[in-house]
C-alpha positions as CSV (number, residue, x, y, z in Angstrom):
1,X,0.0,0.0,0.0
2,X,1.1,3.4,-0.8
3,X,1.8,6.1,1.7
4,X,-1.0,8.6,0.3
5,X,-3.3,5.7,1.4
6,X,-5.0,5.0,-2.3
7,X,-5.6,1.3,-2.8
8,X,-6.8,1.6,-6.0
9,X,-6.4,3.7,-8.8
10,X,-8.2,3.6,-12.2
11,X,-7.0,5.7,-15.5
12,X,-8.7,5.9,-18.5
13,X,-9.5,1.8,-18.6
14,X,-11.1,0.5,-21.1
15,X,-11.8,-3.4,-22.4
16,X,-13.4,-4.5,-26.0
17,X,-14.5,-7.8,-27.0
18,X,-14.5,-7.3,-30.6
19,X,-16.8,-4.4,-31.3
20,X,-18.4,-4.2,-28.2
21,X,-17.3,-2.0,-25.6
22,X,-17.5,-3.4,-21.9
23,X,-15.9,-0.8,-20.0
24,X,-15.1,3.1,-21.6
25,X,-13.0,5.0,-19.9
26,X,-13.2,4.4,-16.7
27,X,-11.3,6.4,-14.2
28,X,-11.5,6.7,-10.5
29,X,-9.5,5.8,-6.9
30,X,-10.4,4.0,-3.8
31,X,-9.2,4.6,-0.6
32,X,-8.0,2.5,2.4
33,X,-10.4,1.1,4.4
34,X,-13.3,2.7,2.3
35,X,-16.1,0.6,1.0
36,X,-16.3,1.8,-2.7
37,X,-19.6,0.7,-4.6
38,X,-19.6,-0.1,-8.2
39,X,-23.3,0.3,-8.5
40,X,-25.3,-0.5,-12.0
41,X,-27.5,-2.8,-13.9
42,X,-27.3,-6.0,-14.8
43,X,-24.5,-5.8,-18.1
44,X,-23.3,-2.4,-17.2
45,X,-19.9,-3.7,-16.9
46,X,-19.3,-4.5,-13.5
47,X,-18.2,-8.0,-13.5
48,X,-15.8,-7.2,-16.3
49,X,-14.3,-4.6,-14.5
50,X,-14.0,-6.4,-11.2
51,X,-12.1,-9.2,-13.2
52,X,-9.6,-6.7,-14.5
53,X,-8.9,-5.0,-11.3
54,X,-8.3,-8.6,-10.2
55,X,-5.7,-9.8,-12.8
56,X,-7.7,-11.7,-14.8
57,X,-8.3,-10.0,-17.5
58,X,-6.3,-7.9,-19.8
59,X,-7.6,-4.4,-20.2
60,X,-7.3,-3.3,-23.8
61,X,-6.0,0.3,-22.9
62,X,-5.9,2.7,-20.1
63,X,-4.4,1.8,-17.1
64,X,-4.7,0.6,-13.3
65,X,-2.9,-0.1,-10.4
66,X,-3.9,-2.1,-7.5
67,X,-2.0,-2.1,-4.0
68,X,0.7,-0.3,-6.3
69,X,0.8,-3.3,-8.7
70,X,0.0,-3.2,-12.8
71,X,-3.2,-4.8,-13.1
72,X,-1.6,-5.8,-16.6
73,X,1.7,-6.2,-16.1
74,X,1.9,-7.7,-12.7
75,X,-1.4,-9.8,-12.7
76,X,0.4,-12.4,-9.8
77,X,1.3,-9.5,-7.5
78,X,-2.3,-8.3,-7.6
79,X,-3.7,-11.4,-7.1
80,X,-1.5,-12.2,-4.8
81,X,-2.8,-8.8,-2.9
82,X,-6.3,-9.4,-2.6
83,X,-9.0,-11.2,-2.5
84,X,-11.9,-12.3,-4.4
85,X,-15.4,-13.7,-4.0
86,X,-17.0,-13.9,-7.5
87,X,-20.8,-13.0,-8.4
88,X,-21.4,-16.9,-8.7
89,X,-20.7,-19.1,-5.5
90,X,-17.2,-20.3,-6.0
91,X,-16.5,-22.9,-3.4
92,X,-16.2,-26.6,-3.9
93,X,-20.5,-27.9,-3.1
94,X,-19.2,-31.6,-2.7
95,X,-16.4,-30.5,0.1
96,X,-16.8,-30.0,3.7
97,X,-16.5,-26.5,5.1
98,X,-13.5,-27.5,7.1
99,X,-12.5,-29.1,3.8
100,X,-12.7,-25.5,1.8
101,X,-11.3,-23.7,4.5
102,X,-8.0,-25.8,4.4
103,X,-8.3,-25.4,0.3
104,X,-8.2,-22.0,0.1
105,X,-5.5,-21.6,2.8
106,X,-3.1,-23.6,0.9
107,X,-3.7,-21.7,-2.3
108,X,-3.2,-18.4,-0.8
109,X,0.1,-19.7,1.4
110,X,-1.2,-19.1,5.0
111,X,1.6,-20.0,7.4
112,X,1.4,-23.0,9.1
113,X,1.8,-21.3,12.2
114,X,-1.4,-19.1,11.8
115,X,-3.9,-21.6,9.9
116,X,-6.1,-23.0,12.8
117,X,-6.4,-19.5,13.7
118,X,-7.2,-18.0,10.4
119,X,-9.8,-20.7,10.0
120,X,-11.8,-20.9,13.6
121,X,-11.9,-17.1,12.5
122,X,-13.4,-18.1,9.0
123,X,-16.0,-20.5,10.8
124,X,-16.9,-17.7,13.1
125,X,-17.1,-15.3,10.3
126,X,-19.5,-17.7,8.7
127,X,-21.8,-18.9,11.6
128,X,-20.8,-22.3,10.9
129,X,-19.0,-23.4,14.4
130,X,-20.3,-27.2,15.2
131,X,-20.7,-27.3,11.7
132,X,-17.4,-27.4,9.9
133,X,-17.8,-30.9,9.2
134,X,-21.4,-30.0,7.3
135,X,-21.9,-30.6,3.1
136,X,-21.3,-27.6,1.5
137,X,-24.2,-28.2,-0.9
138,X,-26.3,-28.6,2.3
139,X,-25.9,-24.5,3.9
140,X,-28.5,-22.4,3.0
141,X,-27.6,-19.5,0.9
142,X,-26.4,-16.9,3.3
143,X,-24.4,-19.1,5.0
144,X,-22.7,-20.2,1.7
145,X,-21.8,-16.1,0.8
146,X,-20.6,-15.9,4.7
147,X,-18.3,-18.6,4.3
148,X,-16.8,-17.8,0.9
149,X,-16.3,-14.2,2.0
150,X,-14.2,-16.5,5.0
151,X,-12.6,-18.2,2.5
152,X,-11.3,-15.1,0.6
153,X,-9.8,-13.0,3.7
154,X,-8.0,-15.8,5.1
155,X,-4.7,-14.4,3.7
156,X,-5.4,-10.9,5.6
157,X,-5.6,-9.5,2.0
158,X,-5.7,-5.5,1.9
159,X,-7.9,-5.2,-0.7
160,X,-11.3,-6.9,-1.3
161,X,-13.4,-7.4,-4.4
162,X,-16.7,-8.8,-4.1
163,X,-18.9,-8.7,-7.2
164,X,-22.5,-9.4,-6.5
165,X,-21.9,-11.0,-3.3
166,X,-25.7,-10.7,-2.1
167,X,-27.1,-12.1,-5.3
168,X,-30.3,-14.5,-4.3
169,X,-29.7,-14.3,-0.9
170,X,-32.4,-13.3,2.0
171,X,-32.7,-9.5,3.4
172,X,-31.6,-10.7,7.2
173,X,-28.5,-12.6,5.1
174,X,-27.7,-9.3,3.7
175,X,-27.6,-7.4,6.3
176,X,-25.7,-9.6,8.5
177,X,-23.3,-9.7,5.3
178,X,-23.1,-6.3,5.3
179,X,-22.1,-5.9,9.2
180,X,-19.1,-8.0,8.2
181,X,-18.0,-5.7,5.3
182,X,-18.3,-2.9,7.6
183,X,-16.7,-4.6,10.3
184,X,-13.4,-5.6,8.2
185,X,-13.4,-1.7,6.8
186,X,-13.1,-0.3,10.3
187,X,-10.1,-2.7,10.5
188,X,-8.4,-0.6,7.3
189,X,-9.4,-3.1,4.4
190,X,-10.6,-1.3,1.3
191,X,-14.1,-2.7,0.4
192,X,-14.9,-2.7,-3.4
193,X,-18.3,-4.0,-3.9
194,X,-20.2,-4.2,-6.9
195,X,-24.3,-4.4,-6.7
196,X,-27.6,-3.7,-8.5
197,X,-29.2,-3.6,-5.2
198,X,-29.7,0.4,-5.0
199,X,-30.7,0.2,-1.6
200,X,-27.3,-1.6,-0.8
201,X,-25.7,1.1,-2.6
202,X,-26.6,3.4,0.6
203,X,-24.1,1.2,3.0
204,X,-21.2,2.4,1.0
205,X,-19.1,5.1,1.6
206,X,-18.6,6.2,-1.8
207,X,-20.5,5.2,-5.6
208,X,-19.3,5.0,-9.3
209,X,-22.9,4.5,-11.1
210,X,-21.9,3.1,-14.6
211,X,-24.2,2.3,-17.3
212,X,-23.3,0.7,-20.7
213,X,-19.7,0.6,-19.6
214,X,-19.7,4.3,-18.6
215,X,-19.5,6.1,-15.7
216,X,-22.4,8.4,-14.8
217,X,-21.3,9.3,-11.2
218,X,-19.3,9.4,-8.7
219,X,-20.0,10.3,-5.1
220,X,-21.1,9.8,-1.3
221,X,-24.6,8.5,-1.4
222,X,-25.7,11.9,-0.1
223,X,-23.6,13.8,-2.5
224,X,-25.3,12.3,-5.7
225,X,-29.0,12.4,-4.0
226,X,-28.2,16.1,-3.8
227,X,-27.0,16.9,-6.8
228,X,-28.8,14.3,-9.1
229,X,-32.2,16.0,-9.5
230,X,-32.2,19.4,-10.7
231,X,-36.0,19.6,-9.2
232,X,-38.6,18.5,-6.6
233,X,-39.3,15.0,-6.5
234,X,-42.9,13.5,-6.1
235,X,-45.0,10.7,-5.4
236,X,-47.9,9.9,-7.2
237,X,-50.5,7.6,-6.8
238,X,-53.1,7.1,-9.2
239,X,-54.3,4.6,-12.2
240,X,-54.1,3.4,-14.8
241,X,-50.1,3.7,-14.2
242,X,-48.9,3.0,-17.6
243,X,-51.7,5.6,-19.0
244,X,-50.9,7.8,-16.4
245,X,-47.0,7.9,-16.9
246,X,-47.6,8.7,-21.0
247,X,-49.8,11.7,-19.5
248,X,-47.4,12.7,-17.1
249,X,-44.4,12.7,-19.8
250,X,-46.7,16.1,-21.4
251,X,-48.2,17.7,-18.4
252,X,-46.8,21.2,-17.2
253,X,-43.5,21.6,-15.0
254,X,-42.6,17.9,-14.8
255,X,-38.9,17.1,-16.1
256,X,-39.3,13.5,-15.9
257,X,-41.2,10.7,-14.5
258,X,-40.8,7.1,-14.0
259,X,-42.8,3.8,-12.5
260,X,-41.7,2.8,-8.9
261,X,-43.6,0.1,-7.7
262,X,-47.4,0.5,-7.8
263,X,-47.0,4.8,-8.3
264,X,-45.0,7.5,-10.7
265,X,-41.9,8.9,-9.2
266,X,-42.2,12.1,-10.5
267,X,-39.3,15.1,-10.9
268,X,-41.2,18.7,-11.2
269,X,-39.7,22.4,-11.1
270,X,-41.7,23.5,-8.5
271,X,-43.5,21.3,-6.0
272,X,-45.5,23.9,-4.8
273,X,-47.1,24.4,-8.2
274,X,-47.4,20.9,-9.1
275,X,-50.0,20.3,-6.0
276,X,-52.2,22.7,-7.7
277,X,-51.5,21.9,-11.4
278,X,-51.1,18.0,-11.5
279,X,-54.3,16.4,-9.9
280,X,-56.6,18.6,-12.4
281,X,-54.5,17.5,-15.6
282,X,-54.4,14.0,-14.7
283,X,-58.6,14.0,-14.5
284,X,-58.9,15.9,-17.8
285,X,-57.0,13.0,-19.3
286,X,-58.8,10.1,-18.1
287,X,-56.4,9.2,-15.2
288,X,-57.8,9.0,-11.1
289,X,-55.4,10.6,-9.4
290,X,-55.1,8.9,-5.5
291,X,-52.4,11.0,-3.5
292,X,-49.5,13.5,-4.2
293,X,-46.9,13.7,-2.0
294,X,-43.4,15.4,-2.3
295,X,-40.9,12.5,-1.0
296,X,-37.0,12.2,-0.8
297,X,-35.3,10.8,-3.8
298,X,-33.6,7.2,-2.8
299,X,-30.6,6.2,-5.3
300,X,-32.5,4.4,-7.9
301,X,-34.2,7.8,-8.5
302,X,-30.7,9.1,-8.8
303,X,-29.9,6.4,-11.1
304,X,-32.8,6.6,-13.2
305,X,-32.4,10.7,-13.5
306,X,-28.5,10.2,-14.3
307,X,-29.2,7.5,-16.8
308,X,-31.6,8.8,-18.7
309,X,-29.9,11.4,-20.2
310,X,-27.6,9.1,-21.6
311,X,-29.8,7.1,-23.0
312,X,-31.2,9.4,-24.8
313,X,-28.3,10.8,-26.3
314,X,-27.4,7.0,-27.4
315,X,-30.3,6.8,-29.2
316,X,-30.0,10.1,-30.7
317,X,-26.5,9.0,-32.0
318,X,-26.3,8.3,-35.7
319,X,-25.6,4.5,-36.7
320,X,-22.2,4.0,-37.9
């Protein structure tokens, strides 16, 4: 680890697979013992950056340096540096957990000296004491993600990458996940943690929002919620929603609007004038309008207002 305390740093990366474009441009920094999100769809291009920042894959251009090593040129070193729990569960189903525990030691070298330690810590980690000697294939899911998150810290690596570690797991899974990310940050391991669970995103520290390989932001949760929408957001209830969000795209002093759940999230210039302008509209076009409310935006609002923008200025792109 450098001396300024930067764990990662990202310059200009980009990676092709023929004409595609996975990742353009990128560039950012993490810091140590920050948890960084990498926050986006599904196909955004997490997963291919994660891999890259990892060592194991070749970035076509730019450049990128974890724990001061050349992700390109010195692939072993990084690897050697961190650790890694991919999106899909990696350990071995047909093994014990005592059984992957001693695996994954001897790949990543923990001295003899330190093993039993580094593992009852693992099984802790993972919930798992009196069960070490339990199938794999036989854990329920959150217990599987707890123990290969065990697995990939028993070198004591500085640096963690975890892409899509909560997929398919259970809300009280999550969260207990999630104490254990925040508990190994406070010990000065940088987190980086990708996700398409926006309400995730709010247990980082800082956010890159990407979308088709680009970044759109980059912030503190708070930061981007502040500076996303350049209006007043609302709720509104009302039906029929899909008739009722065409309307909505036309009516006077909204900027945007989008579905959330069984209402419109909707972005207007001035709140106060949309209470009086909005509910009258909607009736002269044939949509019942329930309840208005003005709300606070979550991320996913931030992500749809950032997003859309540049969608819109993909489609308005000629073809080549």
């Amino acid at each position: 680890m450098n001396e300024s305390g930067i764990s990662v740093v990202v310059e200009n990366l980009v990676k092709r697979f023929g004409d595609f474009t996975a990742v353009d441009h990128l560039s950012f920094e993490t810091r140590r013992g920050e948890i960084f999100g990498f926050l986006g769809p599904n196909g955004a291009g997490k997963s291919t950056m994660i891999r890259m920042l990892c060592g194991l894959l070749k970035p076509t251009s730019g450049r990128a340096t974890v724990a001061g090593f050349d992700v390109a040129r010195e692939p072993e070193a990084v690897r050697q540096s961190i650790g890694y729990m991919s999106q899909k569960f990696s350990l071995y189903a047909d093994l014990r957990v005592i059984e992957n525990l001693r695996f994954f030691a001897g790949l990543y070298n923990v001295p003899r000296d330190v093993l039993a330690d580094r593992i009852r810590s693992a099984v802790e980690m993972a919930g798992l004491s009196e069960h070490e000697n339990e199938i794999v294939a036989n854990l329920a899911g959150g217990w599987k993600q707890r123990l290969a998150l065990g697995c990939a810290v028993l070198h004591r690596p500085p640096i963690l990458f975890l892409d899509e570690p909560t997929s398919g797991v259970d809300p009280l899974s999550r969260r207990l996940f999630w104490d254990l990310i925040h508990q190994m940050a406070g010990e000065g391991v940088t987190v980086f943690v990708t996700t398409h669970y926006m309400d995730e995103a709010e247990y980082c520290n800082r956010l890159a929002m990407i979308d088709r390989g680009r970044l759109v932001a980059l912030g503190t949760p708070t930061e981007l919620k502040q500076r996303a929408l350049k209006g007043d957001l609302l709720t509104v209830e009302c039906e029929p929603l899909g008739h009722a969000l065409e309307i909505m795209q036309t009516a006077p002093g909204v900027l945007d609007a989008a579905v959330f759940g069984d209402a419109l999230h909707v972005v207007v210039k001035s709140a106060e004038a949309a209470f009086s302008v909005l509910p009258y509209y909607l009736t002269e076009h044939d949509v019942r309008c329930k309840r208005i409310a003005a709300i606070r935006p979550s991320l996913e609002d931030v992500f749809v207002a950032l997003t859309a923008g540049t969608r819109e200025s993909a489609r308005e792109q000629p073809s080549p």
